[in-house]
N, C-alpha and C positions, 0 to 999 in steps of 0.2 A: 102454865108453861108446858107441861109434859102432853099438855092436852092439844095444844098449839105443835108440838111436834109431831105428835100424832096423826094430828090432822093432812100435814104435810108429807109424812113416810105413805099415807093411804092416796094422796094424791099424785105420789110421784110412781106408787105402784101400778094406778088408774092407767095415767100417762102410759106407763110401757105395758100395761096390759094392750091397750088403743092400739099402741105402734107391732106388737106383737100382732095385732088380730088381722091390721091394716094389710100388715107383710103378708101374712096365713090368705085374707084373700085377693091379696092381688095374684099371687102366686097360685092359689086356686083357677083362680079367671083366666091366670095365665093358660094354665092345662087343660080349662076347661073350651078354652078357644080353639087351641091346638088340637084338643079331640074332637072337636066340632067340625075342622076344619078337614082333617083329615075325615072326619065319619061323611062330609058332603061329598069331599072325592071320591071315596069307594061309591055314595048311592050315585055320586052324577059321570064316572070313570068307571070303565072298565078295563081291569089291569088286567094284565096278563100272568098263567101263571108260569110261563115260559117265554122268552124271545130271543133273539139272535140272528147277528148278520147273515146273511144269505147270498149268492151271487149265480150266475150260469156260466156253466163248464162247458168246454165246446172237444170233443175226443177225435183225437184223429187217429185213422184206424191202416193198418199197411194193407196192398193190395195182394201181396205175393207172399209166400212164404218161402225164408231166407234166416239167416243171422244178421244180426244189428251191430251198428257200428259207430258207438255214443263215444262224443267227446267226452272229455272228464271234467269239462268246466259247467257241463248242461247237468245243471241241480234245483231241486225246485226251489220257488221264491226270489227266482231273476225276473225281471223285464226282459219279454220278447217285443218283437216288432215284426208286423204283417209278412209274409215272405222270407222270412229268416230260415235258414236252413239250418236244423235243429238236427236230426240222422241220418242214416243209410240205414237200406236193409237190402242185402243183395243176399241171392239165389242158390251163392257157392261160396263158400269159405278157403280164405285166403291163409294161407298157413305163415308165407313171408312177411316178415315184419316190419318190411316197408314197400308192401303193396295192397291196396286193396280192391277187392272187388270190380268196384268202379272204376278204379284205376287201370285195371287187366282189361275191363272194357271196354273203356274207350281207346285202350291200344291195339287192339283186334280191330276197330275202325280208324284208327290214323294209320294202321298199316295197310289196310285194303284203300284206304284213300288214295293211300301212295301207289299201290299194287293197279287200279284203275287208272290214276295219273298216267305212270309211265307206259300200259299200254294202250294208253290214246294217243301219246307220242309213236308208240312204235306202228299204230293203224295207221296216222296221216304220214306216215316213214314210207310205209309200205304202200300206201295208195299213189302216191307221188313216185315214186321208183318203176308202178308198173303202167303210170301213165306215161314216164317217159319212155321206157322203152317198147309201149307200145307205140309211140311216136317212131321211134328210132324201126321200129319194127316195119311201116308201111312205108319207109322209104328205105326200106332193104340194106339199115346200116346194122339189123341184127334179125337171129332168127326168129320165126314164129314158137318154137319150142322156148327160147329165150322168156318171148313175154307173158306163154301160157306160166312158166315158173313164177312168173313176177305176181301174179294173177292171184296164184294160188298159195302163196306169201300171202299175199291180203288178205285171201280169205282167212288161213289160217288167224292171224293175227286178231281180226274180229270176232272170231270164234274165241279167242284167247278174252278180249277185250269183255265179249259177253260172260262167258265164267266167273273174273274178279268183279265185273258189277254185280250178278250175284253174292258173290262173298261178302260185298260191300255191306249190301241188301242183310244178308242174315246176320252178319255183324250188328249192324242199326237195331234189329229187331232185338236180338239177346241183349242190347245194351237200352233197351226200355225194360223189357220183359226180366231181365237179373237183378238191373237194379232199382228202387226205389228211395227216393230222395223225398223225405219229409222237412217241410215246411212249413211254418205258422202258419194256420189260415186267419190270423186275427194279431189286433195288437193283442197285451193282456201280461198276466203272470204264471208260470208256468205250475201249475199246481201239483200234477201230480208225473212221475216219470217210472211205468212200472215193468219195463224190461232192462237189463244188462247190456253194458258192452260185450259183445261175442254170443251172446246167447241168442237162443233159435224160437222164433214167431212164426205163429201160424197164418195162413191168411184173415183178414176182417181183426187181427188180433188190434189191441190199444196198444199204440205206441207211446203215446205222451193224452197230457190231460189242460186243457188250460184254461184261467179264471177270464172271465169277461167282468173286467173294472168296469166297463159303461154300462155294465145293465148289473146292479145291486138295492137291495132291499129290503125288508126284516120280514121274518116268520115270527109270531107271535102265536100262542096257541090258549084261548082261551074255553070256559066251560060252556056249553051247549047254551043252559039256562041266561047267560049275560048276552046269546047273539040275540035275542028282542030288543035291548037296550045300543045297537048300534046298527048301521047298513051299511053299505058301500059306497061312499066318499065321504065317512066320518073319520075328523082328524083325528091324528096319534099324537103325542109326546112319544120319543125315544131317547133314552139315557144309557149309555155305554157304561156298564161299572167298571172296565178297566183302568177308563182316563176321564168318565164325565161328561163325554163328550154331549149336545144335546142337539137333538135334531127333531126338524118336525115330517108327518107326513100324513098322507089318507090312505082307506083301507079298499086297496084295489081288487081281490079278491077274498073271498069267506068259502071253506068248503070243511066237508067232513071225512073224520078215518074212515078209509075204505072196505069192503070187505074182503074177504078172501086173503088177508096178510100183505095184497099189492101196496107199494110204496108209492108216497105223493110226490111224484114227480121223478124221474129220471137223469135230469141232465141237469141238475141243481148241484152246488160245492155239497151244502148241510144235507143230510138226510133228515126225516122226521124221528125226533127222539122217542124210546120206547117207553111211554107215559105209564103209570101204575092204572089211572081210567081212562078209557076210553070215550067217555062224555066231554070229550073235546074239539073244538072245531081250530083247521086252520086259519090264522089272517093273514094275509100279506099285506102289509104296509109299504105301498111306494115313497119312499123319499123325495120329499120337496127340492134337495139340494146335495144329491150321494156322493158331490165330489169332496165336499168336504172331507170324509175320511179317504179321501186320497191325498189331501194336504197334510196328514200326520207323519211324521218324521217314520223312515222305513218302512212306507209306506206296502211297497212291493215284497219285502222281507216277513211284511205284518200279512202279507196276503187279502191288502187292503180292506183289512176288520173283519172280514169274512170269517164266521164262526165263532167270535165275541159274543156274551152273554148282553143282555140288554134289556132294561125295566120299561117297559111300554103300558102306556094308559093310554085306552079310548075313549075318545068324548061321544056322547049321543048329538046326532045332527037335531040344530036348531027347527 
């Protein structure tokens, strides 16, 4: 009997030794799949060890040098629209507090408008007055002295007429030449805004800075040694780690750090980050489909992802 027990306490240890071991390797298998599967990615993927949205800035610059005259509602991370009048920058500083620049003038030319008006009336006044009395003159119902006066009214008069169109003229010209009116030259997001209301610009200065949403795309910046493992129209994975997002795309340019400290690229949002090695090559990844992170909620406020971190994998072309 005890030996009959026995038999049973060692077969039911048996049993959970099995189910023990069974657990241990599937659980094995399991990890051992997962690192398998992940060690093919890395040999058949090249990750990057940096990446992040990217977009083209477009700067517009004043032509004149004046003082600026910003709304207070113009802050970055609005939506603009093509043609939008976004400042002023006029030539002379307006001290009244409700007048400006621009305003002063184009009242220096509505008042020469006026001033030209009314001595065009007063020229056909005078030409018509000395034609009739020269009329009245050759049938002797007035003097010859009479109508040389009349004569000499018109000239005057035209003389006068010519002066205010001048005025007109110089008027016109200081009202390009004082003021400049900046306006978007694109749709977009207004990215960066780095002069003051009231504050004084020089000419060619940046007046405002803004995101081009239709042209975005990721910098990825991978080791020298991985660019054999890909070329140019090998696809990406890109994964947002903010929100997940995933996107696909191919790698439209490869290029490397420059010498001389020069920066890649100038009229890009992101600059290139200052990496510990230098054994790295830029990628550009064009996006298959960039409008999608314009469909994220505050979109324009997000500066549509532009400069968001992001995990990119290269595949090698088949």
């Amino acid at each position: 009997m005890q030996k009959s027990q026995g038999l049973i306490w060692l077969q039911d240890r048996l049993r959970s030794f099995n189910v023990v071991a069974i657990i241990l390797f599937l659980s094995g298998s399991g990890i051992l799949v997962w690192g398998l599967l992940l060690l093919w990615t890395r040999l058949t993927a090249v990750v990057a060890s940096e990446a992040f949205i990217n977009g083209k800035i477009i700067s517009t610059h004043t032509p004149i040098a004046g003082y600026v005259e910003k709304p207070a509602s113009l802050v970055a991370g609005i939506s603009i629209n093509q043609e939008q009048a976004l400042l002023v920058v006029s030539s002379r500083r307006i001290e009244s507090p409700n007048g400006s620049a621009d305003e002063l003038a184009r009242q220096n030319v509505i008042q020469a408008e006026r001033s030209v008006s009314k001595d065009e009336k007063a020229v056909r006044f005078a030409y018509g007055r000395y034609q009739m009395y020269l009329d009245l003159a050759r049938q002797g119902g007035l003097s010859r002295l009479q109508s040389q006066e009349a004569y000499a009214t018109w000239q005057l008069s035209q003389n006068q007429l010519a002066i205010t169109r001048s005025v007109l003229a110089t008027a016109r010209i200081q009202l390009q030449q004082s003021v400049y009116k900046a306006k978007a030259p694109i749709d977009g997001v207004l990215w960066e805004i780095p002069v003051q209301s009231g504050g004084q610009v020089a000419p060619n200065q940046v007046l405002f800075k803004i995101l081009d949403c239709r042209d975005i795309w990721v910098d990825a910046f991978v080791n020298i040694d991985d660019l054999k493992r890909i070329a140019i129209g090998s696809s990406a994975a890109v994964e947002l780690y903010a929100n997940g997002l995933n996107l696909q795309g191919k790698v439209r340019t490869i290029r490397f750090q420059p010498t001389g400290g020069s920066e890649l690229g100038q009229d890009v949002a992101v600059k290139r980050p200052d990496l510990e090695s230098n054994q790295v090559a830029q990628v550009r990844i064009e996006l298959d489909d960039p409008q999608l992170l314009l469909h994220q909620s505050d979109s324009a406020a997000q500066f549509c992802s532009v400069g968001q971190l992001a995990q990119v994998k290269i595949f090698p072309q088949k």
